[in-house]
C-alpha positions as CSV (number, residue, x, y, z in Angstrom):
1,X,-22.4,20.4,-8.2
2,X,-19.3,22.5,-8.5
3,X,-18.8,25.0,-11.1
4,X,-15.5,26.5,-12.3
5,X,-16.0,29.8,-13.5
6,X,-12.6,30.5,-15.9
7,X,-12.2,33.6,-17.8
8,X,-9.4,33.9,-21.1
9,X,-6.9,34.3,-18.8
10,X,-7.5,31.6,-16.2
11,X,-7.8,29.0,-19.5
12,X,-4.1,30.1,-20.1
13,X,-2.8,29.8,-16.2
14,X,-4.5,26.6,-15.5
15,X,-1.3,24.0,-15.0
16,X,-0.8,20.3,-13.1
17,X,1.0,19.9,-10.1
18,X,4.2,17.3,-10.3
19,X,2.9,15.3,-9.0
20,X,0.6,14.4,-5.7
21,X,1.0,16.6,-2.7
22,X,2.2,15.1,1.1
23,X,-0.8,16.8,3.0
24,X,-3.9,16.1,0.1
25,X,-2.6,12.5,0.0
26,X,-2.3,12.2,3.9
27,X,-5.6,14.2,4.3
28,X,-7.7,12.3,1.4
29,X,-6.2,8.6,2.6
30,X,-8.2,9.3,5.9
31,X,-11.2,8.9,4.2
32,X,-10.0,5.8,2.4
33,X,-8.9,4.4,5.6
34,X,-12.5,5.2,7.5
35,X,-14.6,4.7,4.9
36,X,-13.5,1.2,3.5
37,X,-14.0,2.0,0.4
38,X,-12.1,1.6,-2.8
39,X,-10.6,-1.3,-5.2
40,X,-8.0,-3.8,-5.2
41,X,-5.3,-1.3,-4.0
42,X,-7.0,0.5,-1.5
43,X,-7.5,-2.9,0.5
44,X,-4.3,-3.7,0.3
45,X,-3.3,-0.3,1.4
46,X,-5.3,-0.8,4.5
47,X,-4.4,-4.5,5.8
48,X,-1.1,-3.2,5.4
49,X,-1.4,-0.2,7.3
50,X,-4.1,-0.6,10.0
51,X,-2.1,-3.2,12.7
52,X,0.9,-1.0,12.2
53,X,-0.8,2.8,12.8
54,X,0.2,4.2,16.2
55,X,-1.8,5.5,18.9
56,X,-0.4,8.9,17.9
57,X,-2.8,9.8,14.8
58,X,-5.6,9.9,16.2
59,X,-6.6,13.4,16.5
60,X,-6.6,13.6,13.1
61,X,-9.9,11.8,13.0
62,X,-11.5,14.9,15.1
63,X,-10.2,17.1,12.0
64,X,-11.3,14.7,8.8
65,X,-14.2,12.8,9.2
66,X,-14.8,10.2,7.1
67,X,-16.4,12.3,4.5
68,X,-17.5,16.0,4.3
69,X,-15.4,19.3,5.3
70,X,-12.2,18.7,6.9
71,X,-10.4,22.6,7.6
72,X,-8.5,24.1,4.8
73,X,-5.5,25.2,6.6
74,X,-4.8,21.1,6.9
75,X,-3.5,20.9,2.7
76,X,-1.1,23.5,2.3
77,X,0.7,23.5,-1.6
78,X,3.9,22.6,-0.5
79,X,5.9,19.6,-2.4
80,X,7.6,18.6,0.8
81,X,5.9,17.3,4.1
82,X,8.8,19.1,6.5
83,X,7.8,22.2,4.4
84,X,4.2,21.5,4.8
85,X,3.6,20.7,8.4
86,X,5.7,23.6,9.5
87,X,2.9,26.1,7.1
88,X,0.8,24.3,9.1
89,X,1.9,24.9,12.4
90,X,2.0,28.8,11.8
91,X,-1.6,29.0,10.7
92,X,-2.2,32.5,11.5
93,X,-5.0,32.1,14.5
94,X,-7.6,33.7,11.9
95,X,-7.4,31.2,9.6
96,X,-7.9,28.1,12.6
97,X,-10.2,29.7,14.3
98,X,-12.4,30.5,10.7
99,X,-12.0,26.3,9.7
100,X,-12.7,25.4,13.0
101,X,-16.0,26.9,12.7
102,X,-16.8,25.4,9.2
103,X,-15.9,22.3,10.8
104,X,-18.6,23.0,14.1
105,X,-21.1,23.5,11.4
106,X,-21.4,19.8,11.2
107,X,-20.5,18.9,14.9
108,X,-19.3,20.2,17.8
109,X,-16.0,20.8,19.0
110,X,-14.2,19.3,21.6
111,X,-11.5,20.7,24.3
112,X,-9.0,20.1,21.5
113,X,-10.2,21.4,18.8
114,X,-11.4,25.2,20.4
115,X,-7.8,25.1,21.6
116,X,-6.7,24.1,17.9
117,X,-9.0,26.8,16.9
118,X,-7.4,29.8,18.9
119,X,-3.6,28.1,18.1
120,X,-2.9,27.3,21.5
121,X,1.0,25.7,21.4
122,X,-0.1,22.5,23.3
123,X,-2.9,22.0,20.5
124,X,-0.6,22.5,17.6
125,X,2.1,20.0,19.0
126,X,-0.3,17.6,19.4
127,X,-1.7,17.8,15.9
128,X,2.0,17.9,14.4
129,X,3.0,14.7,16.5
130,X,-0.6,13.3,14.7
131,X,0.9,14.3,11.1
132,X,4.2,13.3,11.5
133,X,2.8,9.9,13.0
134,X,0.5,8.9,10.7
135,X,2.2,9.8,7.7
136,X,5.2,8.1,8.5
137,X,3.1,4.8,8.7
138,X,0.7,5.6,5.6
139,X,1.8,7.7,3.2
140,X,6.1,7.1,3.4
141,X,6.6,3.6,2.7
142,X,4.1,3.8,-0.5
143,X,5.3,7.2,-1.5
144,X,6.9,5.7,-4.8
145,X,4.5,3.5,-5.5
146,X,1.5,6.6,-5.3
147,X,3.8,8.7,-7.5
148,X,4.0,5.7,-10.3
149,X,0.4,5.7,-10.0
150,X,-0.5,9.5,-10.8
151,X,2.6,9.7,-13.4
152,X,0.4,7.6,-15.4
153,X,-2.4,10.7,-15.3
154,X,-0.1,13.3,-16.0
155,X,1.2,12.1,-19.1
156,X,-2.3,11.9,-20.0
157,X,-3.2,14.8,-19.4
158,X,-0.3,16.5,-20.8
159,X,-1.1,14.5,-24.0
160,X,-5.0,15.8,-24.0
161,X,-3.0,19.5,-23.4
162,X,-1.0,19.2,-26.4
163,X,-3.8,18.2,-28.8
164,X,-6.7,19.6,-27.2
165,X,-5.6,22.7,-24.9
166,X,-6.4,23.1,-21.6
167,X,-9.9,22.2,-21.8
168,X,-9.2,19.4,-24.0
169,X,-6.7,18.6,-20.5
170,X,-9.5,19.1,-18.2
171,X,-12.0,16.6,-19.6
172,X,-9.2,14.5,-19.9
173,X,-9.1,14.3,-16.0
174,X,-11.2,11.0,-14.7
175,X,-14.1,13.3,-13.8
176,X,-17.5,13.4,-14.2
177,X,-17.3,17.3,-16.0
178,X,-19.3,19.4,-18.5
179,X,-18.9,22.4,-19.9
180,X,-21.0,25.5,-19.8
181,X,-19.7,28.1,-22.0
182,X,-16.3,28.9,-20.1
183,X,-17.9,27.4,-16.3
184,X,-16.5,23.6,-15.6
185,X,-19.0,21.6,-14.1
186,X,-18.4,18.5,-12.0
187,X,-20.0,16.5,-9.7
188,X,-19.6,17.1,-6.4
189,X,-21.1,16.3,-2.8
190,X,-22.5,19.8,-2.3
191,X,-23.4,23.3,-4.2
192,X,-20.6,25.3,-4.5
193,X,-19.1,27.7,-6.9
194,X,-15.2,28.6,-7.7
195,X,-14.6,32.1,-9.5
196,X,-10.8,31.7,-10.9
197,X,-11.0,35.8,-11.3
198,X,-7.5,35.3,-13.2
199,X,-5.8,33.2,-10.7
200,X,-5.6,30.4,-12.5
201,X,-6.4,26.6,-11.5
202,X,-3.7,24.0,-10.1
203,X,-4.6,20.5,-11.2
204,X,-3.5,17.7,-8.4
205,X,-3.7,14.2,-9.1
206,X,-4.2,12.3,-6.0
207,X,-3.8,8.8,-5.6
208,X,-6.5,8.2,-2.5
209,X,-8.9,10.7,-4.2
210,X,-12.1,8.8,-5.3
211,X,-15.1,9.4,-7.8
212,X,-15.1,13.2,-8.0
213,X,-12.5,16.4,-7.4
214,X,-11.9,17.6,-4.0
215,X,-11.3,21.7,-3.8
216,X,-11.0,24.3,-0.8
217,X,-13.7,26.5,0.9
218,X,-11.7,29.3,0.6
219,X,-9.4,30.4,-1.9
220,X,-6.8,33.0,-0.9
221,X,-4.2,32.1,-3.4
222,X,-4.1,29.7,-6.0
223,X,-7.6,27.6,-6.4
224,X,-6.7,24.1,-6.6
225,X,-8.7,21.2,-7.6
226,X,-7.4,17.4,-7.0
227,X,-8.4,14.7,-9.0
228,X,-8.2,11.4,-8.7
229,X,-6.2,9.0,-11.4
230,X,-6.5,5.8,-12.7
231,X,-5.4,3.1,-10.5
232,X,-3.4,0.3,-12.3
233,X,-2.9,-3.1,-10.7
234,X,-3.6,-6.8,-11.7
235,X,-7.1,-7.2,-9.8
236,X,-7.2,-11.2,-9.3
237,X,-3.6,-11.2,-8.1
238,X,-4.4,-11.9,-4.0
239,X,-2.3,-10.6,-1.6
240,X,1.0,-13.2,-0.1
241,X,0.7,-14.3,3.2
242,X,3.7,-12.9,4.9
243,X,5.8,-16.7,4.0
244,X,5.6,-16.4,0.3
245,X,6.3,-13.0,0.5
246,X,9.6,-14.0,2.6
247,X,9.9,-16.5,-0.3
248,X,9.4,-14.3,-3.0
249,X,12.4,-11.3,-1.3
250,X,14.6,-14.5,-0.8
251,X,14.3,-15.3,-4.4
252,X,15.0,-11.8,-5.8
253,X,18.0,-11.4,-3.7
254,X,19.4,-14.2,-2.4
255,X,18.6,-16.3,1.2
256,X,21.5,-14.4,3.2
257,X,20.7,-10.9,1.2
258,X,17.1,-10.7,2.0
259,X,17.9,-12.2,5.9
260,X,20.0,-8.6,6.2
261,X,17.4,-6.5,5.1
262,X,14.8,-8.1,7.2
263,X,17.4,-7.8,9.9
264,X,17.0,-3.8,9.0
265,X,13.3,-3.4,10.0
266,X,14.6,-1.8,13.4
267,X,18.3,-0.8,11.6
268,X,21.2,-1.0,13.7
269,X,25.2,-1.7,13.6
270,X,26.4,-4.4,11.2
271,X,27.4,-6.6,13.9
272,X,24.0,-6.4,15.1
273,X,22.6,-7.1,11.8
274,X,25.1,-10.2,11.2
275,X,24.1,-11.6,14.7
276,X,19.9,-10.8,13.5
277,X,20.7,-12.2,10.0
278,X,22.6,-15.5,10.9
279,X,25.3,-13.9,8.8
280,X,29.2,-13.3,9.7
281,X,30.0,-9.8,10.0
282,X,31.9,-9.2,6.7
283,X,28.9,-10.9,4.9
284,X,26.6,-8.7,6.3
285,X,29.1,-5.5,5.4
286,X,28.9,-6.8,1.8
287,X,25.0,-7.4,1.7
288,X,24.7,-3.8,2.9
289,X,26.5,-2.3,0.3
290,X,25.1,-3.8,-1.7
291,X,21.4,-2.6,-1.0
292,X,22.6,0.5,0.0
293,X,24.0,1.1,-3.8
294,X,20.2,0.1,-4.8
295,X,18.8,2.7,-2.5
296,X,17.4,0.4,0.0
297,X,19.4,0.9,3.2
298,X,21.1,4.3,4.1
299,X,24.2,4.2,6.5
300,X,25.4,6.8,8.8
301,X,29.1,6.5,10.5
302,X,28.6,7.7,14.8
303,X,32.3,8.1,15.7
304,X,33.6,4.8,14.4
305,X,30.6,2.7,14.0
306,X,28.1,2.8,11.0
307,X,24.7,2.3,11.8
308,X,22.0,1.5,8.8
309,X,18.8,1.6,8.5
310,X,15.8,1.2,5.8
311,X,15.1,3.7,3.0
312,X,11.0,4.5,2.3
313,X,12.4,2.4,-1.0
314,X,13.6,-0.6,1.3
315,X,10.6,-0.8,3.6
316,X,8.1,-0.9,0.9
317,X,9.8,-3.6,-0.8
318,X,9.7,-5.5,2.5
319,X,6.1,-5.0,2.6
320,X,6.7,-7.1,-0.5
321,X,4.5,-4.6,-3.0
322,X,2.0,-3.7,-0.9
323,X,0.9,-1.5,-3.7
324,X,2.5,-2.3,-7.8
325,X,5.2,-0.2,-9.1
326,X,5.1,0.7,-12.8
C-alpha cells in the first residue's frame, strides 16, 4: 500500500504534468517490454519494436528489472530527453552510489554497475549510449501517438478538478485509491509512505504505466506520482502484414508518393531517393515537398545538396500506426 499524507497546503499545490515525461516513459516501457504484459497496444508496441532494438540498450536491463526498484536518479522531471539524460549524467556520486545500493538490496551488482555507482566516466557513457539507443527505437517513433493517448487523461482529470477539486482530480486518476481523512491510499507492490510536508504532488500520466502508480524512494524535490491512463484502440482490429500496410500508405498518398518516403527510411539526396523510389528526380523534389510541408521528412542543404530524412511523424506513419492516433 502506498499512502499520500497531504496537508491544506499540499491539496492546493498538487498539479498534472503536460503531459508524459521522456525518462518515466523510457524507464516504465522496460517493464512492458520484459514483462509481456499489457492489451492490444502494448503487443503491438512490442512486434514492432523488438527485431529493430540494438545491441546498445542493454545495460539498461541491469538497472530496471522487469519489475521492482529500478534507481531514482534514472526519471529526472525534465520535459525534454537532451535535458534529461544530461541531469542524468551529472548525478552527483552520492545520489548513484545511494540507488545503487537500493538496487543491490535485491541482487548483486556487477563490474558495471559499482562503477555506475561511484560515477566512473566509462560507466556513465555507457549508460547514455543505452538511453539514447533505446529510446530512439522505442519511445521516438510513437512519441505522438503516447501523447494522444495521455491527452485523453488529462482532460479528464482537469474536468474531475473543476467540479470536484483536487481530490475529486485524484480519484479521477485510473487508480485503485481511498481516502483516509487527508492520507491517499493506493495500491501498490510494497509498504511505503509519502509525507507531501507542503511540497505538493506532480501527477504524470504515463502511457506504459500499468494497474497502479509508480512514485520515487526518495523525494528531494517535488514528490511525483505517475499514473497510468486509459488506453484507446479498436481491440479486434489485427495488425497488417507489412503488404497491406504498403497498400494501405500507397492508397493515402499515392503509388509514387509513398515509394519516396519508403525511399527515406535511411534518408539521403533526392537523386538517391529518385533512383530508390523508381521516380525521376524532379518527381521526387515534388513528392518531398510535399511531405516535408506535412511534417514528415525534414531537409537540410550541405553546400549545394539537400539531404532529407524522416521526421519521428514520418517513421511512425511508415510503421503504418503501430499504435492509433486520436
Amino acid at each position: 500500500m502506498l499512502r499520500i499524507h497531504f496537508t491544506a497546503e499540499d491539496l492546493g499545490r498538487t498539479r498534472m504534468a503536460g503531459g508524459p515525461l521522456p525518462m518515466w516513459e523510457t524507464i516504465l516501457s522496460l517493464h512492458r517490454l520484459q514483462r509481456a504484459d499489457g492489451g492490444p497496444l502494448l503487443k503491438q508496441w512490442r512486434r514492432s519494436v523488438c527485431p529493430e532494438l540494438p545491441r546498445a540498450w542493454k545495460p539498461l536491463a541491469a538497472l530496471v528489472p522487469p519489475q521492482g526498484y529500478f534507481p531514482d536518479f534514472l526519471t529526472p522531471p525534465q520535459a525534454e530527453l537532451d535535458e534529461a539524460l544530461d541531469r542524468i549524467l551529472h548525478t552527483p556520486r552520492t545520489e548513484l552510489g545511494r540507488d545503487m545500493d537500493a538496487l543491490a538490496q535485491d541482487r548483486a551488482p556487477s563490474p558495471w554497475i559499482r562503477d555506475l555507482g561511484e560515477g566512473r566516466a566509462p560507466a556513465l557513457a555507457a549508460l547514455g549510449a543505452a538511453v539514447t539507443a533505446y529510446h530512439r527505437t522505442a519511445i521516438a517513433p510513437y512519441w505522438d501517438a503516447i501523447l494522444a493517448q495521455a491527452r485523453r487523461s488529462r482532460v479528464r482529470a482537469a474536468e474531475a478538478a473543476l467540479g470536484e477539486g483536487t481530490t475529486g482530480m485524484l480519484t479521477s486518476l485510473p487508480l485503485p485509491t481511498r481516502w483516509q481523512g487527508r492520507t491517499l491510499e493506493i495500491a501498490y507492490p510494497v509498504e511505503q509512505d509519502l509525507h507531501l510536508e507542503g511540497r505538493g504532488l506532480l501527477l504524470v500520466p504515463s502511457f506504459f504505466c500499468l494497474g497502479t502508480g509508480v512514485t520515487l524512494l526518495h523525494h528531494e524535490d517535488t514528490p511525483v506520482l505517475v499514473h497510468p491512463v486509459d488506453h484507446h484502440a479498436p481491440d479486434d482490429v489485427p495488425r497488417p502484414n507489412p503488404d497491406e500496410r504498403r497498400q494501405a500508405l500507397a492508397a493515402l498518398l499515392g503509388h509514387a508518393r509513398a515509394a519516396v518516403l519508403e525511399a527515406l527510411r535511411s534518408g539521403g539526396t533526392t537523386t538517391e531517393l529518385a533512383r530508390r523510389a523508381g521516380v525521376l528526380p524532379s518527381s521526387a523534389s515534388q513528392h518531398t515537398t510535399v511531405l516535408r510541408n506535412a511534417g514528415l521528412v525534414r531537409s537540410v542543404r550541405r553546400g549545394r545538396t539537400v539531404v532529407h530524412s524522416l521526421t519521428p511523424l514520418g517513421t511512425t506513419l511508415l510503421r503504418c500506426g503501430s499504435l492509433p492516433r486520436s
